[in-house]
C-alpha positions in Angstrom: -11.7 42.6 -1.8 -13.4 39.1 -2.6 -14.2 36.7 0.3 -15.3 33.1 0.2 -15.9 30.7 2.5 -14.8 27.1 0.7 -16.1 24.4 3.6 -14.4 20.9 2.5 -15.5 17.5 4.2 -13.1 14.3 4.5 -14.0 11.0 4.9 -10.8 9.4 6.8 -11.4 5.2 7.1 -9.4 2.7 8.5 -10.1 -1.2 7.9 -9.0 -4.2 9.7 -8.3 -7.6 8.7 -6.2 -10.4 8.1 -5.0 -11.7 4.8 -5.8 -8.8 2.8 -5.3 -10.8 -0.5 -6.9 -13.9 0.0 -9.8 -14.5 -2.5 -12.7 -14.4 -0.5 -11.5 -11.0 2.0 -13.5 -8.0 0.4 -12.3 -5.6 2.4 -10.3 -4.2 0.0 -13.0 -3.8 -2.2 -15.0 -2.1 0.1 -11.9 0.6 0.8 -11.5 1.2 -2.9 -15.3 2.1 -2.8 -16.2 2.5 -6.3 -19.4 1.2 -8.3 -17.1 0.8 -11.9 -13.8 -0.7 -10.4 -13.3 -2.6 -13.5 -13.0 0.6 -15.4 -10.5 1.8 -13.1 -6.6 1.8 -12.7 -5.1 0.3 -9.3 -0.5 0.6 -9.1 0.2 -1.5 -6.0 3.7 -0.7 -4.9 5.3 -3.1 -2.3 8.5 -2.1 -0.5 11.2 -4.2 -1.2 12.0 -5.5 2.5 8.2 -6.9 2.9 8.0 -8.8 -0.4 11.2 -10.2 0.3 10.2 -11.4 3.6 6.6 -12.7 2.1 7.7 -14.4 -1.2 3.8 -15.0 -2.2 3.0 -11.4 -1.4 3.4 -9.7 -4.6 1.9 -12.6 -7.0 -1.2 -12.6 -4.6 -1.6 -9.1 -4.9 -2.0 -9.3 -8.8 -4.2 -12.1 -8.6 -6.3 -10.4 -6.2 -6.2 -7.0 -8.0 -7.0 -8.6 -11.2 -10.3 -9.8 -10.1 -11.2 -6.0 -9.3 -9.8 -5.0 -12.5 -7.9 -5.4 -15.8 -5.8 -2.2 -15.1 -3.7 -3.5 -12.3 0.2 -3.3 -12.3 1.8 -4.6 -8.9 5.6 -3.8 -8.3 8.3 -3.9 -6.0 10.0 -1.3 -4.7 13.1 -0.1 -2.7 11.9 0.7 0.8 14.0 1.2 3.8 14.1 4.6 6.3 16.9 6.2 4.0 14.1 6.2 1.0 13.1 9.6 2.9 16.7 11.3 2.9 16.2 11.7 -0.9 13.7 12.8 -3.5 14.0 10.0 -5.5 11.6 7.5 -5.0 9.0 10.7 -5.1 10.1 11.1 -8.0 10.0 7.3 -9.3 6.1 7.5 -8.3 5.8 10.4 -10.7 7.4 8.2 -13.8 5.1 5.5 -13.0 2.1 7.8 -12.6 2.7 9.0 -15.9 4.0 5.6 -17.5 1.0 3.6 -16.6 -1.8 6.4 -16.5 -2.6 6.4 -13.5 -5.3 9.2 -13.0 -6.7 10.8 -10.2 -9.4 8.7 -10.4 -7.2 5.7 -10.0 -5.6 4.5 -6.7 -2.5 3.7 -5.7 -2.0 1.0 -3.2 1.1 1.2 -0.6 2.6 -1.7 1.1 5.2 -0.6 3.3 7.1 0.5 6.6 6.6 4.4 7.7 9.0 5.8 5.6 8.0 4.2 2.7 4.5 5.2 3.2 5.6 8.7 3.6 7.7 9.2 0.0 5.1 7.0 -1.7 2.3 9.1 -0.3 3.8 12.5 -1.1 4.5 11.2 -4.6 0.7 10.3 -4.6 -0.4 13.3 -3.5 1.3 15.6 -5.8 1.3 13.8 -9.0 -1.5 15.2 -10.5 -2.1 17.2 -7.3 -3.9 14.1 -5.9 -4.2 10.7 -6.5 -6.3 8.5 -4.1 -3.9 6.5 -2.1 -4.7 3.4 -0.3 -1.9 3.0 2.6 -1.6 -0.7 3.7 1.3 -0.3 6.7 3.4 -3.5 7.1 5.0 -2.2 10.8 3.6 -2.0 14.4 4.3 1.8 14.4 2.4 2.7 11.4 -0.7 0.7 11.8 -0.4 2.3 15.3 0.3 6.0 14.1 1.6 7.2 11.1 -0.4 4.7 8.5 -3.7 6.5 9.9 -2.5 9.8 10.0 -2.9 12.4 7.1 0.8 13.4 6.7 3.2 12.8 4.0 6.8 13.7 3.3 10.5 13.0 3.2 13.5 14.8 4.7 15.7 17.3 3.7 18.7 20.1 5.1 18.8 17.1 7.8 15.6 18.1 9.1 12.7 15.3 9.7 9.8 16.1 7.4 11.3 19.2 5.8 9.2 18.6 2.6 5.7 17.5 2.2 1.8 17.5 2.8 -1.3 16.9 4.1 -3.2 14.6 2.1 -5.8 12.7 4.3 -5.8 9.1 2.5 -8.2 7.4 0.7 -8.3 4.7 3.0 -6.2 2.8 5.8 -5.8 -0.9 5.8 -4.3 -2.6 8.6 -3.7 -6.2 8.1 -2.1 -7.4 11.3 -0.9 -10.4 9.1 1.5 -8.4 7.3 3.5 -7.5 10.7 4.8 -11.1 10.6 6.9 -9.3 7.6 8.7 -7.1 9.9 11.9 -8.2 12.1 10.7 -8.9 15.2 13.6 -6.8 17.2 11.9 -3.3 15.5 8.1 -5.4 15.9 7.8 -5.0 19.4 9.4 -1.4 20.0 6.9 0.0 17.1 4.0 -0.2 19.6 5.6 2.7 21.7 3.5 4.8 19.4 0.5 3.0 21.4 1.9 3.7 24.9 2.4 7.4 23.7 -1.2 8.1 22.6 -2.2 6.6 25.9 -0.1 8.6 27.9 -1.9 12.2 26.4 -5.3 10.4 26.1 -6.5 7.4 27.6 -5.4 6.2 31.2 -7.2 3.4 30.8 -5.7 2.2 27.6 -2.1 2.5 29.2 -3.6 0.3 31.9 -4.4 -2.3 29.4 -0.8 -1.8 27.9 0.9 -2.2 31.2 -1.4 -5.4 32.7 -0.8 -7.0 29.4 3.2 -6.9 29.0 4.0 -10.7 28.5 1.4 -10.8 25.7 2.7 -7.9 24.1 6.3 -9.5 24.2 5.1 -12.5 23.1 3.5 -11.0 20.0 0.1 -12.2 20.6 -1.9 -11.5 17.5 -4.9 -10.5 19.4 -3.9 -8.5 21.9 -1.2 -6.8 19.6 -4.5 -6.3 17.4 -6.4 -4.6 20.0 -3.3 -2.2 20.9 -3.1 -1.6 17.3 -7.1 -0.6 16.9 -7.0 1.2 19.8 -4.0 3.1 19.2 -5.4 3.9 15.8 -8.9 5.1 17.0 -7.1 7.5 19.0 -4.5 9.2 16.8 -7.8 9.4 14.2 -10.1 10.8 16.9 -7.5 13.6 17.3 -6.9 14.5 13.7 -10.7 14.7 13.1 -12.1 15.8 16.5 -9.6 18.3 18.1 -10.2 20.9 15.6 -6.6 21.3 13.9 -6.3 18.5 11.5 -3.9 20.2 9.1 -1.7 21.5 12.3 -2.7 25.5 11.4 -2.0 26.3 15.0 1.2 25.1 17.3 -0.3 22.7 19.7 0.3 18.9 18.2 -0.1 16.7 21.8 0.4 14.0 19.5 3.9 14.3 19.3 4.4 14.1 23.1 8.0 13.1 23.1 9.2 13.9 20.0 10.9 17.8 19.9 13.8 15.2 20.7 13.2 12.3 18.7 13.2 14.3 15.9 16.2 15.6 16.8 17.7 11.8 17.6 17.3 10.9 14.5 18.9 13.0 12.8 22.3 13.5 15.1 22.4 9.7 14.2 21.6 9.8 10.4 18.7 7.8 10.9 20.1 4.9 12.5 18.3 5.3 15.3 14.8 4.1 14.1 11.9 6.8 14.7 10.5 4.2 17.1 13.2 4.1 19.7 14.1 7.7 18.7 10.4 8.0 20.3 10.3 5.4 23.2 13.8 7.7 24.5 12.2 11.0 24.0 8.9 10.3 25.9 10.8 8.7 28.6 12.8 11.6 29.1 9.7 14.1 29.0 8.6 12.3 31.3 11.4 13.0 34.1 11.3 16.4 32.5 7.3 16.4 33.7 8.3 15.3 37.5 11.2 18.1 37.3 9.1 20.8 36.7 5.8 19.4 39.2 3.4 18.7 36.6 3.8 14.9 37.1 3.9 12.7 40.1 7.0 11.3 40.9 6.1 7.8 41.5 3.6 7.9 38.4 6.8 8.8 36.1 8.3 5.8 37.6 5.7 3.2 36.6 5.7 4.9 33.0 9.6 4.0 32.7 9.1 0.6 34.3 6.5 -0.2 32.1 8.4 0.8 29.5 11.3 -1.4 30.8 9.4 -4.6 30.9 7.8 -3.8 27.2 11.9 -3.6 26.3 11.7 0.1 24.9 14.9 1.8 24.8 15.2 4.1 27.3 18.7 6.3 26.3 21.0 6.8 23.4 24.7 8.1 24.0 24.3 10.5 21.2 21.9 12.7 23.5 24.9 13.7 24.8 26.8 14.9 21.7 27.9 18.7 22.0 26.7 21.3 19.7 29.0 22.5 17.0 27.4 25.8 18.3 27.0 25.8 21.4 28.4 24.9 24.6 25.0 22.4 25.5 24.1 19.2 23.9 23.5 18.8 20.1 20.1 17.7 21.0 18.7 21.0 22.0 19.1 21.9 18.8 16.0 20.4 18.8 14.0 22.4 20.5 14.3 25.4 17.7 13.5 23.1 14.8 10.8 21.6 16.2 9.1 25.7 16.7 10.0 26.6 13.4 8.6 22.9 12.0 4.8 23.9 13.6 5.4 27.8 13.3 4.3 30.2 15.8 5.6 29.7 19.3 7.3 27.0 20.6 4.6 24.4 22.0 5.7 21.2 23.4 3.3 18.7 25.9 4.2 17.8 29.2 2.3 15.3 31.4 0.0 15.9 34.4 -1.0 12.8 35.0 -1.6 9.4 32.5 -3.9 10.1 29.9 -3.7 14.2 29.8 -1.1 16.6 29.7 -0.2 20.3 29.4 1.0 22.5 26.6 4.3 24.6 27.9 5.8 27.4 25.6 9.3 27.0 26.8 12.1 24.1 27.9 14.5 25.0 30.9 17.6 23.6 29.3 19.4 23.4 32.7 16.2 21.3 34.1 16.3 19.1 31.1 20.0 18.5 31.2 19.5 17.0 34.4 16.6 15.0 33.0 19.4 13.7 30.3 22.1 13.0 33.1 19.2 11.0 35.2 17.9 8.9 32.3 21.2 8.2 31.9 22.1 7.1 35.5 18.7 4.9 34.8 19.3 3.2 32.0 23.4 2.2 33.1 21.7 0.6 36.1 20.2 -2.2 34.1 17.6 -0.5 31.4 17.8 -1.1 27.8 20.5 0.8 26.1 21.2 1.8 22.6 25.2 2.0 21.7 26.8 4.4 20.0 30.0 5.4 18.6 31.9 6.8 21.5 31.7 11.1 21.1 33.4 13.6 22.8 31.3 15.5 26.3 30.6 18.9 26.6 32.1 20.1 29.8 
């Protein structure tokens, strides 16, 4: 037998500005990080939905890109949460990878929403096995989480992230000025990605979170911007710190919340967004906490009416749509999914307090059936509530 050790080192960086494009804002410049940019070959794609909601965007881009180097092409693409049900803007990255040369000493620049992020960056980063990909996230949730992670992929079988990889990006640029892009009814939910990470890790920060509600609603740039950074710190401090960045063993804290999310979306076809997929699914793992003693009763409480006054969706009627195999709810489907997603046992985290939490290795169905029923009662007495198409009950 032959045995190596191969010891790799990543360098994972996150920048933040405003006005990414504007002549005299080098930061871009200092992400690409190269001493011959001019020799070098930059495809900026921009999801459809963001240029279209920033006419200038695009044009600025190319002027900007064209001071860094002659090699630039900037185009628009079709964005959107479906662009993950399907292979095919994967595989439009690939044409224009091989159409325009782009090497994998080139970069690729992404403008975009999650999802769009995700196909673009698995096209990236398996065209050529690797091409250096510069993520520039347009919505609250990704500058927040996904934008700064290392993850790529779309969905298939109807399963969230069936297909993809781990490809720790070149660089991360959040421009807070490219949030005014997104709708401001998805804006303000994005941030639950925030909330969550200070849930699991930083008391404090969920302090800051709940004392600053009305500038949160109002979309104030700075404090948004602070929530953004911090939430970003954190979600990066995990990746690199916590010694699992590629996810080789079954513990992911990170997604606190999400064995049902995951699950949301999907009995919906997507249209429930990942965010309030998210802000439902931590709400109700956080009754499931209380139910099983980890979590003080009255602490749960200020979580959900926190996440009241920040407007998060707390319930969707599908989490109540019967299994086609089963006499439970469609949703615990879930909770066999999400094992076989990590591999190895079932690992899901429960809270113990704000800012740390517990890794369990099983779900009492029965317990979190009540959890649904409760979240229910709470939401028909006044909290936010998602509609759905009316579905028949299990009994």
């Amino acid at each position: 037998m032959l045995e190596f050790s191969i010891p790799l080192t990543f360098r994972h960086r996150a920048f933040f500005t405003r006005d990414i494009f504007h002549a005299e804002n080098h930061t871009l410049r200092e992400a690409i990080d190269s001493q011959d940019i001019a020799s070098k070959r930059i495809l900026c794609v921009i999801e459809h939905e963001v240029a279209t909601s920033n006419p200038q965007l695009a044009s600025k881009a190319q002027s900007y890109l064209d001071l860094l180097t002659p090699q630039t092409t900037v185009l628009t693409l079709q964005g959107g949460e479906n662009v993950k049900n399907s292979t095919a803007l994967v595989d439009q990255i690939h044409r224009l990878v091989n159409i325009h040369h782009i090497d994998r000493h080139s970069y690729i620049l992404c403008v975009g929403g999650g999802a769009f992020l995700d196909a673009v960056g698995f096209g990236a980063a398996t065209a050529h096995r690797g091409i250096r990909l510069i993520r520039l996230p347009s919505t609250t949730l990704s500058q927040c989480d996904s934008g700064v992670g290392v993850k790529n992929g779309i969905n298939l079988f109807g399963k969230k992230n069936f297909t993809g990889t781990f490809a720790v990006p070149w660089a991360v640029v959040n421009d807070i000025d490219l949030l005014t892009t997104q709708p401001s009814d998805t804006r303000e939910v994005g941030l639950v990605e925030a909330l969550k990470v200070a849930l699991i890790k930083d008391a404090d920060f969920f302090e800051f979170i709940a004392d600053h509600t009305n500038e949160l609603n109002a979309f104030d740039p700075d404090t948004v911007e602070s929530v953004i950074k911090r939430s970003a710190e954190l979600h990066m401090a995990h990746i690199a710190t916590a010694g699992d960045p590629f996810e080789l063993g079954s513990s992911r804290p990170l997604d606190f919340g999400h064995w049902s999310a995951h699950k949301l979306e999907q009995l919906t076809d997507f249209t429930c967004s990942h965010a309030e997929a998210v802000s439902i699914g931590v709400a109700l793992d956080v009754l499931y906490s209380t139910r099983i003693g980890l979590l003080d009763e009255t602490v749960a409480d200020r979580i959900l009416q926190s996440m009241t006054a920040l407007g998060y969706p707390l319930w969707h009627d599908t989490l109540k749509a019967p299994s086609k195999d089963t006499n439970q709810f469609a949703i615990f489907d879930g909770i066999a999914e999400f094992r076989e997603h990590l591999g190895g046992q079932l690992t899901v985290m429960m809270l113990t307090s704000i800012g740390s939490g517990q890794d369990l290795h099983e779900i009492d169905e029965m317990l979190m059936t009540d959890c649904i029923n409760e979240l229910q009662q709470l939401a028909s007495s006044g909290r936010l509530v998602i509609p759905a198409p009316t579905l028949p009950r299990p009994n």
